[in-house]
N, C-alpha and C positions, 0 to 999 in steps of 0.2 A: 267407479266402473261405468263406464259411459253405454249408452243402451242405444245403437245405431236402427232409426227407423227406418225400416224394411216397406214397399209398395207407395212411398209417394207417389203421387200422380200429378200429372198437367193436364186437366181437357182441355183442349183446343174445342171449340165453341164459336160460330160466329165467325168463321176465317173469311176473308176477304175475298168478295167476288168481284170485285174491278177496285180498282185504281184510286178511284173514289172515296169508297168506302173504309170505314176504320179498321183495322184490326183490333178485336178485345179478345181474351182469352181468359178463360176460368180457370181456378188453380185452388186447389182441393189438397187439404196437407190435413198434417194428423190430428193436427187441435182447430183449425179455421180453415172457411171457405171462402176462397178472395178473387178477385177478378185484375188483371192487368189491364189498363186501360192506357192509351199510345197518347203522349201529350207533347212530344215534339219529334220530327226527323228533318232529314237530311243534312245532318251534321257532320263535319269533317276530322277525325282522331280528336272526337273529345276527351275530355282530360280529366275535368268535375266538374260539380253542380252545385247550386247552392238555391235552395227554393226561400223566395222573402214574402213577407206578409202580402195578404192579398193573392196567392195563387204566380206569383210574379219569379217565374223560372230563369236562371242566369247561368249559363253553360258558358265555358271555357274549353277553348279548344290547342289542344298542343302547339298546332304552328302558327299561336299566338292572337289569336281572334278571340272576343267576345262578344255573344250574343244573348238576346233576353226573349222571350216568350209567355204571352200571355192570350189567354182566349183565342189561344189559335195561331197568331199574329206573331209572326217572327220581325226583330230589330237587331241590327247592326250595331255596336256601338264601339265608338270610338274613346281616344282618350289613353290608351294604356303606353305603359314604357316603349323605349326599344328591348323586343325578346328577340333571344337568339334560339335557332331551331335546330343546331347542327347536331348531330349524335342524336343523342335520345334528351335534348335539350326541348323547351318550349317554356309555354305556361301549363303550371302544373294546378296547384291547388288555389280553392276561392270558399271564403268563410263569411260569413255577416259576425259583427261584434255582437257579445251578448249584451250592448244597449243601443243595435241596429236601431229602433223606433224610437231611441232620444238623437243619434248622432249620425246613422248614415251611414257608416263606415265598412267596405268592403274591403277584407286583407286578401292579398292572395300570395302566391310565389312562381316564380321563373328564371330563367338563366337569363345574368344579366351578363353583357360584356362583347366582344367584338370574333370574329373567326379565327381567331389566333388563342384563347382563351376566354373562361367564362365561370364564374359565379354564379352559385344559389343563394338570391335576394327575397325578401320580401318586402311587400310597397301596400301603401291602402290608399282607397281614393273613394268618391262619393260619385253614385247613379246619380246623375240628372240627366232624364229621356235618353236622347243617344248618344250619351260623351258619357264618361270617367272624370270627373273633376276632383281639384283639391289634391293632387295623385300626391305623395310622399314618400320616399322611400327611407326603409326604417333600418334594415341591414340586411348585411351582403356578409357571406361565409367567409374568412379569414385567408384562404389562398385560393387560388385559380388556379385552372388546369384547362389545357387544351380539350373541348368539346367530347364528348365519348360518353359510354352509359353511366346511368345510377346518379343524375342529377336530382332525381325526386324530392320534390318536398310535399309532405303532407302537414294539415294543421289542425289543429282541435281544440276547444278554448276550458280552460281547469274551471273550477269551482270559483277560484278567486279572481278570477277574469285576468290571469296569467295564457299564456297563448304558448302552446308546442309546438313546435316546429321542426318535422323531421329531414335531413340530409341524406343522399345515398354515398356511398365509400369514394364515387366516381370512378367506379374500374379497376379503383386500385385498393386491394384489402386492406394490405397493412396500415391503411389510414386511419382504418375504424379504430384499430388500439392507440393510433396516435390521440392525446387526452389532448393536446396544444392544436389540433385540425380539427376544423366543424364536421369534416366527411365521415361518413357512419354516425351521426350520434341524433340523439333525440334533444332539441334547446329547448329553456323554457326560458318567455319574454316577457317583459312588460307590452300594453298597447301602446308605446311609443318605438319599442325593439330595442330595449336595453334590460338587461340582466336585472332583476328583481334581488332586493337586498338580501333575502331567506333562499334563494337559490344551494343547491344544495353543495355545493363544491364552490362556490364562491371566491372562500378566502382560502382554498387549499393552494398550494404551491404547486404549480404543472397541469394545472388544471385551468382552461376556459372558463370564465365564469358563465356562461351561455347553457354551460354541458347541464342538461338533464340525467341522461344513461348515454353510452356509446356502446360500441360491439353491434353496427346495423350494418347491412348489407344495402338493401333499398326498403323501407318500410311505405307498402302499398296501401294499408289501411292503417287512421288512430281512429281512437276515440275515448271519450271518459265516461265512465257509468257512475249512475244515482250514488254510489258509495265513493265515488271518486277514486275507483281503479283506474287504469289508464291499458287500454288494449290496444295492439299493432299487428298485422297479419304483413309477412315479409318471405317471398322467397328466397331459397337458398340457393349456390352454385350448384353443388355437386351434393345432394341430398333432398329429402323433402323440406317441401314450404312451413315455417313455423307459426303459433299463435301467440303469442307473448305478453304476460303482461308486467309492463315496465314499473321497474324499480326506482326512487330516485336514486340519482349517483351512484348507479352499478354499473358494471358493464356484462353487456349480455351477448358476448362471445364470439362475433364474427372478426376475424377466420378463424382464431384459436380453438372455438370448441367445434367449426364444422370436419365434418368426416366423409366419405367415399359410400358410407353404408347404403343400401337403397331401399325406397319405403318400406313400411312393416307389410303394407297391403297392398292389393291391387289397381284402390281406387283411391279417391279423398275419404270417404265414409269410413272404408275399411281400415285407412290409415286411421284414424279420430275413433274405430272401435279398440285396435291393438296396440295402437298409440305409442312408438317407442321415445320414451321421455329423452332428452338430451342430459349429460351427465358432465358436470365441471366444476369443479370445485371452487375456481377462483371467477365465476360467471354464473350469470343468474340461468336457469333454466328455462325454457318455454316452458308454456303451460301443455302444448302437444305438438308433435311435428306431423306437417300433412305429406299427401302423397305431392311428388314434384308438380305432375300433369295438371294440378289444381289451380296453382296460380292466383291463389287470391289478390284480388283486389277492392278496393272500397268496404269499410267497415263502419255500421251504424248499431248504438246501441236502441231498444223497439221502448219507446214509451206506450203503457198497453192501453191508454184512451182510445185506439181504434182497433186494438190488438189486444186485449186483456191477457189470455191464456201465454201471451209473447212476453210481457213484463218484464225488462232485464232482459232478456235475449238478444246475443248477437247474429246479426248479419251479414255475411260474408260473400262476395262476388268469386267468381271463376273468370277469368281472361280467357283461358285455354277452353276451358269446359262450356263458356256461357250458360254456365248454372248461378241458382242461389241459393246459397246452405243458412240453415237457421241454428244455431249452436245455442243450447242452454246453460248456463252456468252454474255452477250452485257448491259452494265453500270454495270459491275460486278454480275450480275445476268443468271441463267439459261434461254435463251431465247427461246431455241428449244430443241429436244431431239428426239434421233433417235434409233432403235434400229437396227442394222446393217446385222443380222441374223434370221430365221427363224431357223435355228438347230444349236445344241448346237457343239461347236467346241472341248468340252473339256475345263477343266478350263483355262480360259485366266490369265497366271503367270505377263505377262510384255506388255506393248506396247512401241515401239520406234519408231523415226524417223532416219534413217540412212544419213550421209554425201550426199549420192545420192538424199535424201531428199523423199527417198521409205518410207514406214508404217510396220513396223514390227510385228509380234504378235506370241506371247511365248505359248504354252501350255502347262501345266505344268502335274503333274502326273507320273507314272511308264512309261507311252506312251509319252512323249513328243517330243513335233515337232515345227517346227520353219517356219512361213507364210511369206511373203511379199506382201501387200495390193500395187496391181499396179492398175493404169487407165486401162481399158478395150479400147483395140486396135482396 
């Protein structure tokens, strides 16, 4: 029974009187009081983010630009593939290896290929000041298609330093049920981009060895929690946005299990209080399906070092809403649900937890700007 909190608040505090000066804003939620603090703008349709030791901010933006900021100081940096930007192509996601501080390694993904068609690749390469070095490209999705939506790839790294890798269907459904097409499906890689021997479909006949789960539409947020769940927040066509957490080697229903029905509620909250569960017998379930207008994007799970009362909690961006919802979990179910904001921030593109173990949050858009969700001092 999930228990929707009622009167979040946002106080606006401290709003900007010239141009100059910063915007900080206080935000006051049911279990902590925390303040957003503005630590980069003027970015163009960013995409994500990736915060590395030392406060050292690395945004990625859709039509194919990377940039770094630190103490203020915005950098350029060069170095990256040819991306293609057509459709709803670009650069999408960027991850540091879980042995960044032995090896350097930045993964990210993009559309690789020419205006006639295009692939979702991914490639790692090493910061040094303003270049991309060492660049590598490790794999590129099995067929190409002429440019057009649902290129996404998001990435998340497992327990055993195995790397996910999610695909969108690319416009065309009945891909996600194809087992032998990477489109719709979640991969799991080695750090070199090759199928891990314990992959779960591996040795099965008709099956990719790449396939993690398939049945994806576009999945906007991964991530893995302390138990080694794996969570994706992914809108639907024609229905509400779902929360999911992935199975290995299952397939989790897109288009077969979607349906015409429209949300249970009025809003995201209300959708996550009446929660109409998805029903399929031969596909795995979401864990809740949201309201459409919700639109999540970027999913991080809260290590509670600066969040204690957050512990395990997810959090979840709005594109549409420029909200951020805090969802608690507990037996694998939605237990609570928070809505973080009272005004809309802009679409929320990314949320991260950074090495300092701070809360990061993306805005994406022609305006984009980059937050840090800190304790209120």
């Amino acid at each position: 029974m999930i228990r929707a909190l009622k009167g979040a608040t946002l106080l606006a505090l401290a709003l900007v009187a010239t141009a100059a000066q910063a915007e900080e804003t206080a935000v006051r939620t049911e279990h902590l009081d925390l303040r957003l603090v503005p630590m980069a703008e003027g970015l163009d349709d960013p995409s994500s983010l990736v915060v590395l030791p030392g406060e050292l901010l690395v945004v990625g933006e859709r039509t194919g630009r990377l940039q770094t900021f630190y103490n203020g100081e915005r950098q350029a940096v060069e170095g990256l593939p040819e991306i293609q930007t057509a459709g709803q192509g670009g650069l999408f996601d960027i991850v540091a290896s879980p042995d960044y501080a032995d090896t350097g390694w930045l993964y990210f993904t993009y559309s690789s290929g020419d205006a006639a068609s295009t692939a979702t690749a991914l490639s790692r390469g090493r910061l040094a000041g303003d270049r991309l070095v060492e660049v590598e490209s490790l794999f590129e999705q099995n067929r190409r298609s002429e440019p057009g939506p649902h290129d996404g790839a998001r990435l998340a790294w497992l327990g055993d330093d195995t790397l996910l890798m999610s695909i969108g269907d690319r416009g065309e459904p009945a891909r996600a049920q194809d087992t032998q097409d990477h489109a719709g499906a979640v991969l799991r890689l080695g750090p070199q981009g090759l199928a891990p021997e314990d992959n779960p479909l591996l040795e099965q006949a008709g099956y990719l060895p790449e396939l993690y789960s398939w049945g994806h539409r576009q999945v906007q947020g991964l991530a893995v929690d302390a138990r080694g769940d794996v969570w994706a927040v992914e809108a639907r066509d024609s229905g509400p946005a779902e929360l999911l957490r992935l199975r290995a080697g299952e397939n989790h229903g897109w288009p077969e299990g979607s349906d015409d029905a429209e949300a249970a509620g009025a809003d995201f909250l209300d959708d996550l209080a009446s929660g109409e569960l998805f029903a399929d017998d031969e596909a795995i379930a979401p864990t809740y399906r949201f309201a459409e207008e919700g639109s999540p994007s970027g999913l991080a799970v809260v290590d509670g070092r600066h969040y204690p009362a957050w512990e395990g909690h997810l959090l979840v961006g709005g594109m549409e809403s420029g909200q951020l919802y805090r969802l608690e979990i507990a037996a694998g179910e939605v237990a609570e649900a928070e809505a973080l904001l009272d005004a809309s921030l802009g679409p929320v593109r990314d949320v991260r937890q950074g090495p300092d173990g701070l809360l990061y949050v993306l805005i994406g858009g022609d305006s984009g700007r980059v937050f840090r969700l800190e304790p209120a001092p």
